[in-house]
C-alpha atoms as one frame of an Amber mdcrd trajectory, in Angstrom:
protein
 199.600 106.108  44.432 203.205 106.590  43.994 205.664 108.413  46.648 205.841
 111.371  44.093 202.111 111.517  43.991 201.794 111.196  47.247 204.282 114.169
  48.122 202.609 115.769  45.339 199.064 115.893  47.721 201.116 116.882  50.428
 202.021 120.209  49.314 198.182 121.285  48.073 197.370 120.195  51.814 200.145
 121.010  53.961 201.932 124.757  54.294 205.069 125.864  54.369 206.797 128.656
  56.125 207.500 130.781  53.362 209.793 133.164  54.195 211.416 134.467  57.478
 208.862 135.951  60.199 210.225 138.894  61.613 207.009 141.008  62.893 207.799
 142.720  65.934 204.878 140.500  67.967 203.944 136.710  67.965 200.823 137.026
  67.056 201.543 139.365  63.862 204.166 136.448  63.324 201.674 133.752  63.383
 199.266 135.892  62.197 201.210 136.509  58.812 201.931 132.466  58.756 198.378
 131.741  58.511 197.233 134.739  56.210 200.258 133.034  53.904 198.663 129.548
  53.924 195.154 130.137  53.430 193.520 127.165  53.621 196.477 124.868  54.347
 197.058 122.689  56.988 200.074 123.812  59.685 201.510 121.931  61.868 201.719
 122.830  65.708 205.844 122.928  64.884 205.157 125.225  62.002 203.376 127.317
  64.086 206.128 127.302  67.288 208.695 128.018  64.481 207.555 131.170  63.537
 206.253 131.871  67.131 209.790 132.191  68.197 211.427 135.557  68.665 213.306
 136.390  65.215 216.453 137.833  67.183 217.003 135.592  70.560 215.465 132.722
  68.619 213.380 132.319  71.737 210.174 130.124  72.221 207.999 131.791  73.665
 205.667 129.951  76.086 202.774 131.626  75.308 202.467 131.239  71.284 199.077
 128.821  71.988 197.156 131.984  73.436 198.531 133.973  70.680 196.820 131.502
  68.440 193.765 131.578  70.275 193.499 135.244  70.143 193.601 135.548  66.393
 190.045 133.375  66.661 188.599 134.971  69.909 189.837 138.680  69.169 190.321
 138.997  64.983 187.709 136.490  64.348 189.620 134.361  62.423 188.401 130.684
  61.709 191.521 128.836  62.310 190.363 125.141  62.397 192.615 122.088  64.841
 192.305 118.489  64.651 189.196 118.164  67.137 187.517 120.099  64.734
C-alpha cells in the first residue's frame, strides 16, 4: 500500500475531533465526541482533549469515570483495546 493509501484507511478508522466541545459537563463533552464518531476508533488523547474544561483548559482527573458512565449509566457500547 502506499503512504496515501495508507492515510487514506486511517481516516475511515480513526476519528477526529470535529469541532470545539464546549458542553457545560465532561461527560456531555465526551459524550458528544463519541455520538460524532460513530463507529470510529478514538484515541485515549482524543478523548482527554475534549475532556478538558473549554474555559480553564483544565484536565480534569476524572474524564475515565466519565467514560465509564456513558456505558454503565446511558448504556452505551463504547468498545477499548481489551475488547
Amino acid at each position: 500500500m502506499t503512504k496515501d493509501k495508507d492515510n487514506m484507511d486511517d481516516n475511515k478508522i480513526y476519528g477526529q475531533i470535529k469541532r470545539a466541545y464546549a458542553e457545560k459537563s465532561v461527560r456531555k463533552r465526551i459524550e458528544a465526541l463519541f455520538l460524532d464518531n460513530l463507529g470510529k476508533v478514538l484515541t485515549s488523547d482524543q478523548i482527554k482533549t475534549v475532556a478538558r474544561d473549554p474555559v480553564t483548559g483544565k484536565q480534569p482527573e476524572n474524564w475515565h469515570q466519565r467514560l465509564s458512565e456513558l456505558r454503565t449509566d446511558d448504556g452505551y457500547t463504547i468498545l477499548t483495546w481489551r475488547n
